[in-house]
C-alpha positions as CSV (number, residue, x, y, z in Angstrom):
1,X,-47.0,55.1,210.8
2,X,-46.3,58.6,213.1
3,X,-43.0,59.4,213.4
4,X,-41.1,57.6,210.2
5,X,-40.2,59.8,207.5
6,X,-40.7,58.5,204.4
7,X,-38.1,59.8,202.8
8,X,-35.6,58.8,205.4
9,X,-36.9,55.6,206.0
10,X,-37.3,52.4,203.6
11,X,-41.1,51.4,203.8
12,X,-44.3,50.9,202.0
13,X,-47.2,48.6,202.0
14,X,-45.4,46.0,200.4
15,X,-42.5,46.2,201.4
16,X,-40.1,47.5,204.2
17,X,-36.6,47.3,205.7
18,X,-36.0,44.8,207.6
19,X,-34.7,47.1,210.1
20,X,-38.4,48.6,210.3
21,X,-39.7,45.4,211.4
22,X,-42.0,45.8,214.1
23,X,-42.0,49.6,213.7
24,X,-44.0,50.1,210.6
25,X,-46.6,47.2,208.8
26,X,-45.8,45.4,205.6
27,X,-46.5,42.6,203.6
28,X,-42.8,41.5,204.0
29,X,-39.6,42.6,205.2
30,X,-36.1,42.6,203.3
31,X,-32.1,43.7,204.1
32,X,-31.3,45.7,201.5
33,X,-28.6,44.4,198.8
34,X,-25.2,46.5,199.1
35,X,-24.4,48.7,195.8
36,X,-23.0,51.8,194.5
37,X,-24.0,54.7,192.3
38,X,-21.3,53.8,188.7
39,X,-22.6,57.4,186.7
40,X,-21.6,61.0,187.1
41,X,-25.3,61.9,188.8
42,X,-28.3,59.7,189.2
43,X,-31.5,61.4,190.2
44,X,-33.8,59.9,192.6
45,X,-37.3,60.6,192.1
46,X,-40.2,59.5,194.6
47,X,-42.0,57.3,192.3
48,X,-41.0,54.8,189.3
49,X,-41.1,56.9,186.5
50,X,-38.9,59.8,184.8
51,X,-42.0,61.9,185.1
52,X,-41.7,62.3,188.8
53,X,-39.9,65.0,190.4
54,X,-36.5,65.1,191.4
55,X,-35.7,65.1,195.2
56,X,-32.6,64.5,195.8
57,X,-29.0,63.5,193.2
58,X,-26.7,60.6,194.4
59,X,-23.2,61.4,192.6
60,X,-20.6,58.6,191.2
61,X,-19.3,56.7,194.2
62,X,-22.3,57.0,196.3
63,X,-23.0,53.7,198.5
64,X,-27.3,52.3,198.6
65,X,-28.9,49.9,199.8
66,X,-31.0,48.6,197.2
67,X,-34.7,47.3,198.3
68,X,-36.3,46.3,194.6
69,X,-35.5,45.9,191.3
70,X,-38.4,46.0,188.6
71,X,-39.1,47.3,185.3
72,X,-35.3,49.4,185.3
73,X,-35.9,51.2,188.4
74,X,-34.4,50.7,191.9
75,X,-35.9,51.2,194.8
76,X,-32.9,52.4,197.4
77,X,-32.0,54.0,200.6
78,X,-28.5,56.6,199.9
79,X,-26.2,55.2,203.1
80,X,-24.5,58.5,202.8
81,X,-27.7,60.8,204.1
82,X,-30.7,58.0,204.7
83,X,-32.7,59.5,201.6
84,X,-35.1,57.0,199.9
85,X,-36.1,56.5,196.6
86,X,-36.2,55.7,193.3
87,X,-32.9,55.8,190.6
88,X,-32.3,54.1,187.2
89,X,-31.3,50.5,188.1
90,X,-28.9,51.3,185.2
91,X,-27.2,53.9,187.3
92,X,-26.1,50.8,190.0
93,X,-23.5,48.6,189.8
94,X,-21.2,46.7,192.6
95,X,-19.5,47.9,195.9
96,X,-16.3,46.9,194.4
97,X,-12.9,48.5,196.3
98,X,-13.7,51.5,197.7
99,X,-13.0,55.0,196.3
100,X,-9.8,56.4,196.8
101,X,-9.9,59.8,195.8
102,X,-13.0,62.1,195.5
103,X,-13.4,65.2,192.8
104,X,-12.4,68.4,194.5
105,X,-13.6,71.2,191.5
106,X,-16.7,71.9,190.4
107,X,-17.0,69.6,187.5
108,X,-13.8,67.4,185.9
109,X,-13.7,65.4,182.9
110,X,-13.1,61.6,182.0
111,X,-11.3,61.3,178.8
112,X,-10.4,57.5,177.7
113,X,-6.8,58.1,177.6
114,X,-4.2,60.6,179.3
115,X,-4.4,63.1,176.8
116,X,-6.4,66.3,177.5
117,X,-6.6,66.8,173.2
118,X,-9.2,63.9,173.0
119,X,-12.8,64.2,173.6
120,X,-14.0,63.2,176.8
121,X,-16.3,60.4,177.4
122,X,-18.3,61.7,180.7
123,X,-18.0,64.5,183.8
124,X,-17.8,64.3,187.1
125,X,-19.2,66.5,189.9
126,X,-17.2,67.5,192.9
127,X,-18.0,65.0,195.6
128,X,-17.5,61.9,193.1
129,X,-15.3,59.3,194.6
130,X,-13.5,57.4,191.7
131,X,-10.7,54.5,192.4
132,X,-7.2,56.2,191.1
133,X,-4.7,53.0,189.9
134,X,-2.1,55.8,189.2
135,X,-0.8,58.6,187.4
136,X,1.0,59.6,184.6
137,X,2.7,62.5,183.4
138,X,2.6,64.1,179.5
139,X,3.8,67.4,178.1
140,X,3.5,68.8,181.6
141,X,0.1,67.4,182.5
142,X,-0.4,64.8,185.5
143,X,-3.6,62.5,185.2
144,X,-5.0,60.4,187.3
145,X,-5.3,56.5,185.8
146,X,-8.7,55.3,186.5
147,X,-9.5,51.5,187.1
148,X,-11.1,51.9,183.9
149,X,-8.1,52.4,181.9
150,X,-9.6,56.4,181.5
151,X,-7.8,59.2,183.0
152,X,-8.9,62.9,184.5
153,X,-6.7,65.8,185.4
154,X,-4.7,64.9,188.4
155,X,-5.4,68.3,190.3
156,X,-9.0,67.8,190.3
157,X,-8.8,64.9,192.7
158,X,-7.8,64.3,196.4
159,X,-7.2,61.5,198.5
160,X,-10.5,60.5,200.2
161,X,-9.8,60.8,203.7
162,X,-8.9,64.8,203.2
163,X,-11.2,67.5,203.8
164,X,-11.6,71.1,203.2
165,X,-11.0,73.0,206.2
166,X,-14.0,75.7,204.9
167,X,-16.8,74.4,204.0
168,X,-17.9,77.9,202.9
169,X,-14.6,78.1,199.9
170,X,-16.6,74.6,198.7
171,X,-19.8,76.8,198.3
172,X,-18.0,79.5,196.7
173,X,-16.9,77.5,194.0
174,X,-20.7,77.2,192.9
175,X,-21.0,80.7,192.0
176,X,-23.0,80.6,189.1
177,X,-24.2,76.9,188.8
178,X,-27.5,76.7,187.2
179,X,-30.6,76.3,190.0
180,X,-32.5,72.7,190.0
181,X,-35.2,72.1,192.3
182,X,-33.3,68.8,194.0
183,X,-30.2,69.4,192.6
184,X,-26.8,67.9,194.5
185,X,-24.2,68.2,191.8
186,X,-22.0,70.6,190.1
187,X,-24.3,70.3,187.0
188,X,-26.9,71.7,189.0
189,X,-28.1,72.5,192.5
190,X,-30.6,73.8,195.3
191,X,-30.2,75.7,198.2
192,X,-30.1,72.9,200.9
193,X,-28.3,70.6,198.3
194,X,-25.5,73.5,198.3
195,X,-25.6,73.4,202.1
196,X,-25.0,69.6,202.2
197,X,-22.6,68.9,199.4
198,X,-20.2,71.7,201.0
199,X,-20.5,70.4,203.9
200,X,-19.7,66.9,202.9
201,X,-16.3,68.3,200.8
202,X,-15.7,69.5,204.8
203,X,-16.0,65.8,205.5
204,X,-19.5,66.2,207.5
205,X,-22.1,63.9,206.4
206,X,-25.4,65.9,206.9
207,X,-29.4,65.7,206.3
208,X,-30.9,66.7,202.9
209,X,-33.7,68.8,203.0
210,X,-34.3,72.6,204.4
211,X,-36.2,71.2,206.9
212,X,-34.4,68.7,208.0
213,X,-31.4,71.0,208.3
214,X,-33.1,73.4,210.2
215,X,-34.1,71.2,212.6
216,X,-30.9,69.5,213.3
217,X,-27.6,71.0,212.0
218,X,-25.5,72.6,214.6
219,X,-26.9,74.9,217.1
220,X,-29.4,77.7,217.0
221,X,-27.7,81.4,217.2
222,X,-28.4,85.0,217.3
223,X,-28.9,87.0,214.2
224,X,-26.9,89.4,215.8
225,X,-23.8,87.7,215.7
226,X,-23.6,86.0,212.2
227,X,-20.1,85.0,210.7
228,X,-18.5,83.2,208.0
229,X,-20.4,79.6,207.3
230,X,-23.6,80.5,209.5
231,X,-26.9,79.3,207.8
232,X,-30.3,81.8,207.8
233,X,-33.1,79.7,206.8
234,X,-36.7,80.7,205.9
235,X,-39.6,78.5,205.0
236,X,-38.3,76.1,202.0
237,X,-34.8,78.2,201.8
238,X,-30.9,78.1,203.3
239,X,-28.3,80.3,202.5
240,X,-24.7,80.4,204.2
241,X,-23.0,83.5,205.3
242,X,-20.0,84.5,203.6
243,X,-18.8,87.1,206.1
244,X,-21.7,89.1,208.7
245,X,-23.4,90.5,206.7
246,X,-23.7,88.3,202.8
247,X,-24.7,85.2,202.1
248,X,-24.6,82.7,199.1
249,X,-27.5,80.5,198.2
250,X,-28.8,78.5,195.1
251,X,-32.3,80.4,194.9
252,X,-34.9,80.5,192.0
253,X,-34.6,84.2,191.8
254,X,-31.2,84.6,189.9
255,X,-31.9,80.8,189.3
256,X,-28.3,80.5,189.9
257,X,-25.7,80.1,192.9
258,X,-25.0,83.8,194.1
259,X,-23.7,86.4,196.5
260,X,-26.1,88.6,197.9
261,X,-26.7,91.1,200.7
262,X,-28.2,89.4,203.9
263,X,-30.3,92.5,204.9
264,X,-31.6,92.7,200.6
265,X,-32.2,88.9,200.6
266,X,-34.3,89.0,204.1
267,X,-36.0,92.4,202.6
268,X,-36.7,90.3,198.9
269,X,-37.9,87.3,199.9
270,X,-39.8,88.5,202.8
271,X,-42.3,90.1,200.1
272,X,-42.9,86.5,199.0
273,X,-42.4,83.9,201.6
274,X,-42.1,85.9,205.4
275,X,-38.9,86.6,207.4
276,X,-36.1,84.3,208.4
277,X,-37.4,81.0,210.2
278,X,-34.0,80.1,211.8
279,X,-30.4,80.8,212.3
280,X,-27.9,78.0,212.8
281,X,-23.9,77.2,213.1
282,X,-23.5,73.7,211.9
């Protein structure tokens, strides 16, 4: 089946979109059933089992198409970047109203009541989109009333249809969030995972992988002339200028998000992996 990527496209030998019909052979064809992603993170893995890598996280708010259900796992396609896979059908629940408000910090807090004192049930990731019902105020404290009847910190949330105006500042507030290989959350992340979730707080859906990012965000550009929010990629690696001359990136050498020297990075890794494959301006 040339030209379909698997992991952007909903097929196998049993069983394909409906919208692959005629494009790719299966035993039968199916629309995909409308849900959204009800936990803080769900991981979705390639195959039906906790033992298989992680590709790619869906976060709390997160829209799918779901293909099957069997044996707790769902088979779906995330309608936010086209990724297929494989989550907890646990992690699912209905479409429902649609978010209002989407967490802006690196990770918030849920706590079942508007008191910051109590112990919280669960976190968030920036890049959740949670219904807010209201606020309330106590002891100097604004929350934000969940359709749930829990609250979070009022400041950590902002209406949905604002962006940030840099994506880079997004980025920035990853500094030191643990590495994981397929990582999209505040709870951990990977390099092109830190590309695309900064990028979506900048209210720009984009692709998933390093090499799907390199072959289609923005334009191409001359190393000479890098600025702020430029991307240098290399074989299986992105990083995003800061200024002309550093860079942050989620990397598996500090195995956390850092600042580092463009000219130390290309000198580092080229030891290991080559030189830079690609400079873009998304």
């Amino acid at each position: 089946m040339p030209g379909l990527d698997r992991r952007l496209h909903a097929y196998r030998p049993d069983l394909a979109d409906e919208s692959l019909r005629g494009k790719v052979q299966a035993q039968r064809y199916i629309a995909g059933r409308p849900a959204r992603v009800a936990q803080p993170v769900a991981d979705l893995r390639s195959a039906p089992r906790f033992d298989a890598g992680i590709d790619t996280q869906l976060l709390c708010g997160d829209d799918v198409l779901v293909f099957e259900e069997r044996e707790g796992w769902a088979w779906v396609q995330s309608r936010r970047d086209s990724y297929v896979g494989y989550v907890p059908a646990e992690a699912l629940g209905p479409e429902g109203k649609a978010p209002t408000h989407i967490v802006t910090v690196p990770r918030s807090f849920v706590y079942p009541a508007p008191e910051l004192k109590m112990p919280p049930v669960r976190a968030h990731s920036m890049g959740a989109r949670l219904c807010v019902m209201g606020r309330e105020e106590r002891r100097g404290t604004r929350y934000a009333l969940l359709a749930s009847g829990e609250a979070m910190i009022a400041g950590h949330l902002r209406p949905v249809p604002e962006a940030e105006a840099d994506y880079v500042a997004a980025a920035e507030q990853f500094l030191h969030t643990p590495y994981l290989w397929g990582g999209a959350s505040g709870f951990g992340i990977d390099c092109s995972g830190l590309v695309q979730l900064s990028l979506f707080m900048a209210g720009r859906n984009v692709v998933r992988d390093t090499d799907m990012q390199a072959a289609s965000l923005g334009k191409a550009i001359d190393p000479n002339v890098l600025r702020r929010g430029d991307l240098v990629f290399w074989k299986g690696h992105v990083a995003i200028m800061t200024d002309g001359k550093n860079m942050i990136h989620a990397n598996g050498h500090t195995m956390t998000v850092a600042h580092e020297r463009l000219d130390e990075a290309v000198a580092r890794i080229a030891r290991l992996y080559g030189q830079p494959t690609g400079y873009r301006r998304p």
